[in-house]
MARBA-3410 file (N, C-alpha, C, O; in Angstrom, 1 decimal):
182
22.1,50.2,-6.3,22.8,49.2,-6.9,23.4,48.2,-5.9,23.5,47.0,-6.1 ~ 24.0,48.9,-4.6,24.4,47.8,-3.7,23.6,47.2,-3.1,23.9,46.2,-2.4 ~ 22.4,47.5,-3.1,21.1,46.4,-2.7,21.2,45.7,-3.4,21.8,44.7,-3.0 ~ 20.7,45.8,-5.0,20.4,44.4,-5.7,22.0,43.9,-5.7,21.8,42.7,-6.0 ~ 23.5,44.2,-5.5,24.4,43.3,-5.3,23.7,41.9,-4.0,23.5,40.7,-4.1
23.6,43.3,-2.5,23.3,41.9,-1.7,22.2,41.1,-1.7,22.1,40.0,-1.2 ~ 21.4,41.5,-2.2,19.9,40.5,-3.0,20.8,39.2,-3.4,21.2,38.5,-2.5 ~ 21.1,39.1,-5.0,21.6,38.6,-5.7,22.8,37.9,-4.6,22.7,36.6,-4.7 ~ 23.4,38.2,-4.0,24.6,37.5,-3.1,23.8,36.8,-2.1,24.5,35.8,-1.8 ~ 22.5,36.9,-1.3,21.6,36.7,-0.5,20.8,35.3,-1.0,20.6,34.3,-0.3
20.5,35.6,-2.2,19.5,34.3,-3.1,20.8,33.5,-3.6,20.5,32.4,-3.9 ~ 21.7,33.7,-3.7,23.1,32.7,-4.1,23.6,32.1,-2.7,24.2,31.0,-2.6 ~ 23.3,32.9,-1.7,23.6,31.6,-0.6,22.9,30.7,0.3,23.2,29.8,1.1 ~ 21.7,31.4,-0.1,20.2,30.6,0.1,20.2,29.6,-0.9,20.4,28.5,-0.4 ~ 20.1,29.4,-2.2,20.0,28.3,-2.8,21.4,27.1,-2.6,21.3,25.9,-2.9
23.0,27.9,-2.1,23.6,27.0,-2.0,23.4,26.3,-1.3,23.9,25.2,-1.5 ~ 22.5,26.6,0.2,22.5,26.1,1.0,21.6,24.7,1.1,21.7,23.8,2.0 ~ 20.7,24.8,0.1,19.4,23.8,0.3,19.0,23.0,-1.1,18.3,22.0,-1.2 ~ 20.0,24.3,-2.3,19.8,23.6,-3.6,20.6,21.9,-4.4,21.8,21.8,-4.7 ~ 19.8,21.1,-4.4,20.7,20.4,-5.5,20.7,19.2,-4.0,21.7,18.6,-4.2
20.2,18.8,-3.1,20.3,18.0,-2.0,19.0,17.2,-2.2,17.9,17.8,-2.2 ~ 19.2,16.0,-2.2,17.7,15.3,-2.2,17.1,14.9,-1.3,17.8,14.1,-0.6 ~ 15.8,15.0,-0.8,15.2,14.8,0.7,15.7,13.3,0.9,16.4,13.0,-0.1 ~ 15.5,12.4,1.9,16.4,11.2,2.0,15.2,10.3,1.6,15.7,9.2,1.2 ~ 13.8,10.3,1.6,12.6,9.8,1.3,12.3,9.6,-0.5,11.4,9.1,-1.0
13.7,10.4,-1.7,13.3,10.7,-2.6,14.3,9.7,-3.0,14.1,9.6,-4.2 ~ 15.3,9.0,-2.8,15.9,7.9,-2.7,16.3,6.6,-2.0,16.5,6.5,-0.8 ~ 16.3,5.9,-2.6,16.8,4.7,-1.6,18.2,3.9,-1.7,18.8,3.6,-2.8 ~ 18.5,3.7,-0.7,20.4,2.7,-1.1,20.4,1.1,-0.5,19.4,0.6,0.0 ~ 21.1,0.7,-0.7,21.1,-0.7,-0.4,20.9,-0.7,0.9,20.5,-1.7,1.4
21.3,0.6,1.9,21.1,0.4,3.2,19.8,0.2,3.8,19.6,-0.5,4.8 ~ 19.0,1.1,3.2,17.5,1.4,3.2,16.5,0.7,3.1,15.4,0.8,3.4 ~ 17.8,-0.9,2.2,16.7,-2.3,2.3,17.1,-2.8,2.7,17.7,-3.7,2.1 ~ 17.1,-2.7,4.0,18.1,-3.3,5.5,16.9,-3.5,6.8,15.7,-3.2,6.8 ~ 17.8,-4.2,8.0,16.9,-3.9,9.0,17.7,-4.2,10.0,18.6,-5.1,10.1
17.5,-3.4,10.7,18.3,-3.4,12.5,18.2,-4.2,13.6,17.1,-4.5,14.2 ~ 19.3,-4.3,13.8,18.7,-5.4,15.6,19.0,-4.3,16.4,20.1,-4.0,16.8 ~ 17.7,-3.7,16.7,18.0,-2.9,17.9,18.5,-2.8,19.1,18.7,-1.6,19.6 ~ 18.9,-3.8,19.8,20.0,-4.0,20.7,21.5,-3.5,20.8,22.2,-2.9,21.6 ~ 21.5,-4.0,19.4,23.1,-4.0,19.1,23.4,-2.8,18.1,24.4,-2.2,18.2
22.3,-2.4,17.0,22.6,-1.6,16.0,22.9,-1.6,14.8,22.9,-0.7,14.0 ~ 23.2,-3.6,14.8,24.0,-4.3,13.8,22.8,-4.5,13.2,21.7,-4.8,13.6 ~ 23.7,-4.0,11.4,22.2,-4.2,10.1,22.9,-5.2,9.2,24.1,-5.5,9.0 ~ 21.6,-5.7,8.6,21.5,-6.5,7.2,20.9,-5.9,6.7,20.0,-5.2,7.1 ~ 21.5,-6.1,5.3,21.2,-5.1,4.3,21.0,-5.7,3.0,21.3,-6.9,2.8
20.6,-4.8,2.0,20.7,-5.4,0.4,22.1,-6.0,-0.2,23.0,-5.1,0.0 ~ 22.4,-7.1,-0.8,24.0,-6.7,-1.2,24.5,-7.0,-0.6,25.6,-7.0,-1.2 ~ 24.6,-7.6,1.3,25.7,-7.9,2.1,25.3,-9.4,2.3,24.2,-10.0,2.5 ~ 26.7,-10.0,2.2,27.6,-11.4,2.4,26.7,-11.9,3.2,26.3,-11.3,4.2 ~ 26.3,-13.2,2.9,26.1,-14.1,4.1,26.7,-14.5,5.5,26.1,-14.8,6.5
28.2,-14.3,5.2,28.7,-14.7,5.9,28.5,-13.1,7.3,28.4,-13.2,8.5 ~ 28.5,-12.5,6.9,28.1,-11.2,7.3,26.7,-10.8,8.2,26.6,-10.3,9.3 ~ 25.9,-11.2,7.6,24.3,-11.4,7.8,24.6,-11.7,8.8,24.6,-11.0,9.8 ~ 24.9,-13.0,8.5,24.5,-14.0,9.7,25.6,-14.4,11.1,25.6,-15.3,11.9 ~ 26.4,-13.0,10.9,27.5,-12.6,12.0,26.3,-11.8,12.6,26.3,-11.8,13.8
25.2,-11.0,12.1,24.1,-10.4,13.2,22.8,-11.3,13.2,22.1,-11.1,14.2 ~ 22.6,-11.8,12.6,21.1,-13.3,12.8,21.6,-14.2,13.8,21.1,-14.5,14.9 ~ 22.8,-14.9,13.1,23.2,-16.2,14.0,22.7,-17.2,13.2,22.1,-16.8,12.2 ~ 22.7,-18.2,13.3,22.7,-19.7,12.3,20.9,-19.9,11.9,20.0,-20.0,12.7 ~ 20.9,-19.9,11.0,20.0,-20.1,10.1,19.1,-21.3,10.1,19.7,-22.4,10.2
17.9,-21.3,9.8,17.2,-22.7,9.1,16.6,-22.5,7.7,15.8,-21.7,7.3 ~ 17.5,-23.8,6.7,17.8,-23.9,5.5,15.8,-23.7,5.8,15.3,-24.4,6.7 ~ 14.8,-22.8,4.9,13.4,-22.7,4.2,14.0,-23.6,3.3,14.4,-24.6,3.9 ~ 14.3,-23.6,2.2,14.6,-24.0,0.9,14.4,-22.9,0.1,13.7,-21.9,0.3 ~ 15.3,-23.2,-1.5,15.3,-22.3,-2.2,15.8,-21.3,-2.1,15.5,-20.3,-2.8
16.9,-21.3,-1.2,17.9,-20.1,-0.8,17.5,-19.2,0.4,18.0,-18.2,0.9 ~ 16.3,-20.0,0.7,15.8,-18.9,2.1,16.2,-19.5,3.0,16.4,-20.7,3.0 ~ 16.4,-18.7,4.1,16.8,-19.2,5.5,15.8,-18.7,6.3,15.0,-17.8,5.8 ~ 15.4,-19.1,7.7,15.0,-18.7,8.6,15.6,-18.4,10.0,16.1,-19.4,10.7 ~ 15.7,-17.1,10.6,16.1,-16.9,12.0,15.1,-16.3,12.6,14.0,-15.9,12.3
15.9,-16.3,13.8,14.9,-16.1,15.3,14.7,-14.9,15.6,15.6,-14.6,16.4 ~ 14.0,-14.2,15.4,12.5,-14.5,16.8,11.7,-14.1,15.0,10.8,-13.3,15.2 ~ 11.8,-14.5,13.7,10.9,-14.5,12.8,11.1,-13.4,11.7,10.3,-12.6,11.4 ~ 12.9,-13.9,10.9,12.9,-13.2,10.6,13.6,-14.1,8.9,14.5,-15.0,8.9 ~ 12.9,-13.6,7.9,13.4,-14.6,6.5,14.0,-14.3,5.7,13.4,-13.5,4.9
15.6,-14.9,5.3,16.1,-14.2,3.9,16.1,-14.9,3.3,16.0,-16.1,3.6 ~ 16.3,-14.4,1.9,16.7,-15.1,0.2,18.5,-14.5,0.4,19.0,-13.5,0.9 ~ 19.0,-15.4,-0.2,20.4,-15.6,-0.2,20.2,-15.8,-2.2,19.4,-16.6,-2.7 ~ 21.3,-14.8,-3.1,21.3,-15.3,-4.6,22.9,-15.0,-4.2,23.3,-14.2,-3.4 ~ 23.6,-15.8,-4.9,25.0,-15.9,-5.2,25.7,-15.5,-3.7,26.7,-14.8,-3.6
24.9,-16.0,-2.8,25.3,-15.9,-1.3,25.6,-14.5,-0.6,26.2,-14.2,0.4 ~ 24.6,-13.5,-1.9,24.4,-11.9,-1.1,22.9,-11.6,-0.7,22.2,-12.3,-1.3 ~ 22.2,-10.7,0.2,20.7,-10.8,0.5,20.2,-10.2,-0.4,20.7,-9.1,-0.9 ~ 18.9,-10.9,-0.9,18.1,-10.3,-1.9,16.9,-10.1,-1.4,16.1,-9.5,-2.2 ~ 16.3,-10.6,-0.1,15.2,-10.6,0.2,15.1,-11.0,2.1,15.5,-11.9,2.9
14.3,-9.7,2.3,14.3,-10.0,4.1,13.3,-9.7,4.5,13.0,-8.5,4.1 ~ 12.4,-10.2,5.3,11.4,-10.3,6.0,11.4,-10.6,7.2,12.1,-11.5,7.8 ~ 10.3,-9.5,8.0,10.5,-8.9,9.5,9.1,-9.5,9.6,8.4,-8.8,8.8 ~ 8.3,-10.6,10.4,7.4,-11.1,11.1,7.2,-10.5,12.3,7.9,-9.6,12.8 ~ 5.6,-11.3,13.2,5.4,-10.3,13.7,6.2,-10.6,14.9,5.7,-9.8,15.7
7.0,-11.2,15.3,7.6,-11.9,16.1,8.9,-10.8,16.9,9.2,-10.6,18.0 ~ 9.2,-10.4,15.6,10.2,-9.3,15.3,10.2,-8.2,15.8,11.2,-7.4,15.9 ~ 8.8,-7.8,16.1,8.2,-6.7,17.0,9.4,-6.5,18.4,9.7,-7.4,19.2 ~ 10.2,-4.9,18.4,10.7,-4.3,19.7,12.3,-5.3,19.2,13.1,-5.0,20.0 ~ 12.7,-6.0,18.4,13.8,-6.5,18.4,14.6,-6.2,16.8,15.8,-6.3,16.6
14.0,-5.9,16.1,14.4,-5.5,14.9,13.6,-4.6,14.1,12.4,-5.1,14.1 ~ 13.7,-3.6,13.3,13.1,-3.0,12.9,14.0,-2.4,11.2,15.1,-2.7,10.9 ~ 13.2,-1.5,10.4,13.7,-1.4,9.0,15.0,-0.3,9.3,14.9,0.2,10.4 ~ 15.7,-0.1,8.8,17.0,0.9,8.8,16.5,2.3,9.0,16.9,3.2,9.7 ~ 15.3,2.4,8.0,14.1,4.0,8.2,13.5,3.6,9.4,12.5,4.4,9.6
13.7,2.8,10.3,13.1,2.9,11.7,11.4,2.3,11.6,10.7,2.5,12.6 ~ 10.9,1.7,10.7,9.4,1.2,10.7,10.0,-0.1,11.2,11.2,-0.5,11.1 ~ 8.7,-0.6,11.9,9.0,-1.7,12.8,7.2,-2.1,12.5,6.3,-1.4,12.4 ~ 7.4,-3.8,12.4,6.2,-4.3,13.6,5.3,-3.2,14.1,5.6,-2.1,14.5 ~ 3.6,-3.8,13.8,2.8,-3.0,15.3,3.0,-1.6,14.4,2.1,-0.9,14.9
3.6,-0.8,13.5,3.2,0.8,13.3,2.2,0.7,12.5,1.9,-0.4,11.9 ~ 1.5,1.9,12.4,0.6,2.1,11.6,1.1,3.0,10.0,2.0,3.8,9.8 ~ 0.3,2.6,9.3,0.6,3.1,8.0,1.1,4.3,7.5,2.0,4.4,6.6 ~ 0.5,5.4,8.1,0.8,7.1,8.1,2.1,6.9,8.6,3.1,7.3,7.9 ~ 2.4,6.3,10.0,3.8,6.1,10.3,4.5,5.6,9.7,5.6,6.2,9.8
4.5,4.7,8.9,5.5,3.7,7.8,5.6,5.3,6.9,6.6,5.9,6.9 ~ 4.8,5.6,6.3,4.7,6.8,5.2,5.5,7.8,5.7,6.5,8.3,5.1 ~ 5.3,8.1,6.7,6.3,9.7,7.1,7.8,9.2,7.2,8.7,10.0,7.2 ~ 8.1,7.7,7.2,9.3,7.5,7.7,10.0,7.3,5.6,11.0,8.0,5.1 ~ 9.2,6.4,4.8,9.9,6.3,3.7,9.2,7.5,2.5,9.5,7.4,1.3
8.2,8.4,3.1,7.9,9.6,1.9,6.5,9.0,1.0,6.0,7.9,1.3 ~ 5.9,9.9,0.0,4.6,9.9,-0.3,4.9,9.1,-1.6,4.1,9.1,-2.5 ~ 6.3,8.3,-1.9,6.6,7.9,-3.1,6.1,6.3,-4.0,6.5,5.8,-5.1 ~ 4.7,6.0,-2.7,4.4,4.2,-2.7,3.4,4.4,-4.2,3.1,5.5,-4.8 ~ 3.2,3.1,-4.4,2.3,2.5,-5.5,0.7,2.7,-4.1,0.7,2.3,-2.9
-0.3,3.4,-5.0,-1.3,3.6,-4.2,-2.1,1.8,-4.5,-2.3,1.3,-5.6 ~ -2.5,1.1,-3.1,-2.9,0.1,-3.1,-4.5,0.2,-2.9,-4.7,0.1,-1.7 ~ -5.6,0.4,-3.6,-6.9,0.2,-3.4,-7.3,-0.5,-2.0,-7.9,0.2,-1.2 ~ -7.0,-1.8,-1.8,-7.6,-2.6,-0.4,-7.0,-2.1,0.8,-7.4,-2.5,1.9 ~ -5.7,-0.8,0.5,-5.4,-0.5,2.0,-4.8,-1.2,2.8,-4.7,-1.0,4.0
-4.2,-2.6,2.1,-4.2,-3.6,3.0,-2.8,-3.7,2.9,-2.4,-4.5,3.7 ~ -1.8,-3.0,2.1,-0.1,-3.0,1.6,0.0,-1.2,1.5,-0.9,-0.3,1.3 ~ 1.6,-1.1,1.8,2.1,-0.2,1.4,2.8,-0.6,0.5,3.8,-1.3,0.9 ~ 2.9,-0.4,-0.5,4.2,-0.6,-1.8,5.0,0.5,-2.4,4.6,1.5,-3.0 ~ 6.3,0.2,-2.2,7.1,1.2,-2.7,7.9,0.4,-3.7,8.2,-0.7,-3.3
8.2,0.9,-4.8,9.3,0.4,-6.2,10.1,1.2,-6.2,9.7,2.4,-6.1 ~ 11.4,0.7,-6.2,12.5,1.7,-6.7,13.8,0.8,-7.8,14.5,-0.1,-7.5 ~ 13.8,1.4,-8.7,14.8,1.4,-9.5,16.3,1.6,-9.5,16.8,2.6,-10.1 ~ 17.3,0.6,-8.8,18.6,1.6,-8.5,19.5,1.6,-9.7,20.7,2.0,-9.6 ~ 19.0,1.2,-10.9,20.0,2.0,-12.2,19.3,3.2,-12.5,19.9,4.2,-12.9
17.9,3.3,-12.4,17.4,4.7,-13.0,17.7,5.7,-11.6,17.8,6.9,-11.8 ~ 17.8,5.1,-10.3,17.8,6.1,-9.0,16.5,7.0,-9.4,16.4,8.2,-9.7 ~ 15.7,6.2,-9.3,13.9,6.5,-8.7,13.1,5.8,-8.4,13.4,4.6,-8.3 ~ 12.1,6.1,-8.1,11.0,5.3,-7.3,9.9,5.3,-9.0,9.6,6.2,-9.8 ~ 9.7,3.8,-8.9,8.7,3.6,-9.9,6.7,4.1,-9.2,6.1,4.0,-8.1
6.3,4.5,-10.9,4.8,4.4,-9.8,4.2,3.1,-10.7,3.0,3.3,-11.1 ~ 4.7,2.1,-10.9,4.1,0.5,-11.6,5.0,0.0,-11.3,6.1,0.4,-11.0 ~ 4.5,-1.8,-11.3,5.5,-2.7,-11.3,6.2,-2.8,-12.5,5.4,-2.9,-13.4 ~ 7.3,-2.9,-12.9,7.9,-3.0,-14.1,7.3,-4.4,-15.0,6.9,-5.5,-14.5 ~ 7.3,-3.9,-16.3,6.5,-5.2,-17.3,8.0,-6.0,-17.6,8.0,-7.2,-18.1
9.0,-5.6,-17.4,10.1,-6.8,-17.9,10.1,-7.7,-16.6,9.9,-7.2,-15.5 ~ 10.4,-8.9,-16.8,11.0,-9.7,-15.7,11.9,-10.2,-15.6,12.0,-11.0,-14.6 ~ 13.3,-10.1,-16.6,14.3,-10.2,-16.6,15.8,-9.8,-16.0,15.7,-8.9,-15.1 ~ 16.8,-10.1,-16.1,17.9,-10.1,-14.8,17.8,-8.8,-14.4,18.3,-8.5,-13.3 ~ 17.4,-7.6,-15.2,17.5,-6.2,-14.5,16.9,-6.1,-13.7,17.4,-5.5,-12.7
15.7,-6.6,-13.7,14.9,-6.2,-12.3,15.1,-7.0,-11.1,14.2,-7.5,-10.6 ~ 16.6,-7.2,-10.5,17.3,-7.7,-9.8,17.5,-6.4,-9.1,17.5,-6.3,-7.8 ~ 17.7,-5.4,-10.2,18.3,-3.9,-9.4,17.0,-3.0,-9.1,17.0,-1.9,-8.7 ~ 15.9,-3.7,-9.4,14.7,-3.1,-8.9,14.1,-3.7,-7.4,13.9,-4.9,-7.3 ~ 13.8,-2.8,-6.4,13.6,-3.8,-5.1,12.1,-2.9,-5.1,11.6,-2.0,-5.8
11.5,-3.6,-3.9,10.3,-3.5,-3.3,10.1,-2.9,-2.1,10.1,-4.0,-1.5 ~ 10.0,-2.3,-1.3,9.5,-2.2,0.4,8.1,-2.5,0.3,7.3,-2.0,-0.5 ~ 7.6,-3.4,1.2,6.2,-3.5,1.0,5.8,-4.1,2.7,6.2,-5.1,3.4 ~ 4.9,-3.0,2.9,4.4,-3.3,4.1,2.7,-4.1,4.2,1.8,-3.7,3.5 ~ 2.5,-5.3,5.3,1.1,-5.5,4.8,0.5,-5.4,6.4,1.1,-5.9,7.4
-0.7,-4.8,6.4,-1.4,-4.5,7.4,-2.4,-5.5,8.0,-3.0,-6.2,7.3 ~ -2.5,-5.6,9.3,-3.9,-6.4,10.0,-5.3,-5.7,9.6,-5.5,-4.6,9.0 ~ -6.0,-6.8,10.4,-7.7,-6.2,10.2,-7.5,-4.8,11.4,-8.4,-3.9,11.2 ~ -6.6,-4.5,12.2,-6.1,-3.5,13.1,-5.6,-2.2,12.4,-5.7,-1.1,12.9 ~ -5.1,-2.5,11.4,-4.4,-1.4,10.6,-3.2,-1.3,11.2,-2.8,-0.1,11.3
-2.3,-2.3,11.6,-1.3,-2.5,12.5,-0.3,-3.1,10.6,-0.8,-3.5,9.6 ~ 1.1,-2.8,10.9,2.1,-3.6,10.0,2.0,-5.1,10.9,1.9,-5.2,12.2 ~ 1.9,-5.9,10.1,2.3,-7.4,10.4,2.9,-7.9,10.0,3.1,-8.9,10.8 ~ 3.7,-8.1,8.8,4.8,-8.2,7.8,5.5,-7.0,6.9,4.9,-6.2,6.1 ~ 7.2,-6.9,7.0,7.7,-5.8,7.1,8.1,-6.8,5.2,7.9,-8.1,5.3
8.5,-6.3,4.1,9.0,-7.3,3.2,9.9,-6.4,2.4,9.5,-5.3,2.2 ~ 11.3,-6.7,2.0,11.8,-6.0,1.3,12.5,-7.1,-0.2,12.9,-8.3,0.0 ~ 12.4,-6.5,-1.1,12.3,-8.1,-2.2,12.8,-7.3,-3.3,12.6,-6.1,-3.4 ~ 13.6,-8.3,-4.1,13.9,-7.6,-5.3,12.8,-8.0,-6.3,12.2,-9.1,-6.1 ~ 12.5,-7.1,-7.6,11.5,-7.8,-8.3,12.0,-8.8,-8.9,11.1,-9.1,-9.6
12.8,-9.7,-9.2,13.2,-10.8,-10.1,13.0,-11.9,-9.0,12.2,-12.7,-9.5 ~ 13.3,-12.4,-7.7,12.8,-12.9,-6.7,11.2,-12.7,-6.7,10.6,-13.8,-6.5 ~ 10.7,-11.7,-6.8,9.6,-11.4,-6.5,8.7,-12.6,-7.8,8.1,-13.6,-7.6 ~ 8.9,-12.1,-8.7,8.5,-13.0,-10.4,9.2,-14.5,-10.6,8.8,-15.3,-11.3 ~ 10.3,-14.6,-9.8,10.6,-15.9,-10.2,11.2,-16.8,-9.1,11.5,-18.0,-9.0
11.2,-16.4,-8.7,11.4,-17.1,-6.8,12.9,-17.8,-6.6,13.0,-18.8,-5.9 ~ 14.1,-17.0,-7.3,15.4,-17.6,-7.6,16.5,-16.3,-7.2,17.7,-16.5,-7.4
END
């Protein structure tokens, strides 16, 4: 009988230890649609101030339509003056990279081991797509059929590849930007 006590006490502190914790690939946070200036460490992220941003970019060129452009090639969407949309070019390579550490120049298995087996499978090979949902807190496997203001809280990671199989564009986008370009 005092075996099966320490069994039973044994499998209760084994599952406390590991149960109920979500791998970090099985969610995403506003951090996670961010990207780092490797030098400094300083991120932009989903949801953070302009005025903030661009305390780690540095002054902007108005694209239009609420996008800006900074240096060495890198593009945001600004909505009610918080980031909704950032884009890492190839320019960007060794100087900024995503908050999960994909950068410029990796290859696709590498983008995958860093954000999990959670993407929209793309036929041409030529994108990685990941959907995630932050009122349901999951990763979709379709683009959502609504296009309305909720899918503001639905964002994208989407990686797109060379004839190399190299990332050449890093994109992180909300779907309502994505469908209506506002």
């Amino acid at each position: 009988m005092k075996s099966l006590g320490w069994i039973l006490l044994l499998i209760f502190a084994l599952s406390g230890c590991g149960g109920g914790t979500e791998k970090e690939d099985e969610k995403f946070t506003q951090e996670d649609m961010g990207i780092i200036k490797t030098a400094s460490g300083e991120k932009v992220h989903f949801g953070m101030k302009r005025a903030d941003a661009e305390k780690v970019l540095g002054k902007g060129k108005d694209a239009g339509k609420g996008r800006w452009e900074y240096e060495p090639g890198i593009l945001v969407f600004y909505r009610n003056d918080s980031v909704a949309m950032i884009t890492l070019e190839e320019k960007t390579q060794g100087q900024y990279q995503t908050t999960r550490g994909a950068e410029i120049g990796m290859r696709l298995e590498q983008i995958r081991n860093l954000y999990g087996e959670n993407d929209i499978p793309d036929p041409s090979g030529a994108n990685l797509n990941y959907i995630y949902d932050f009122n349901k807190g999951e990763f979709l496997d379709e683009y959502p059929s609504v296009t309305d203001e909720k899918t503001k809280d639905t964002v994208v990671f989407s990686t797109m590849f060379d004839s190399n199989g190299q990332a050449d564009a890093l994109i992180m986008i909300d779907v309502y930007f994505q469908n209506h370009g506002e």
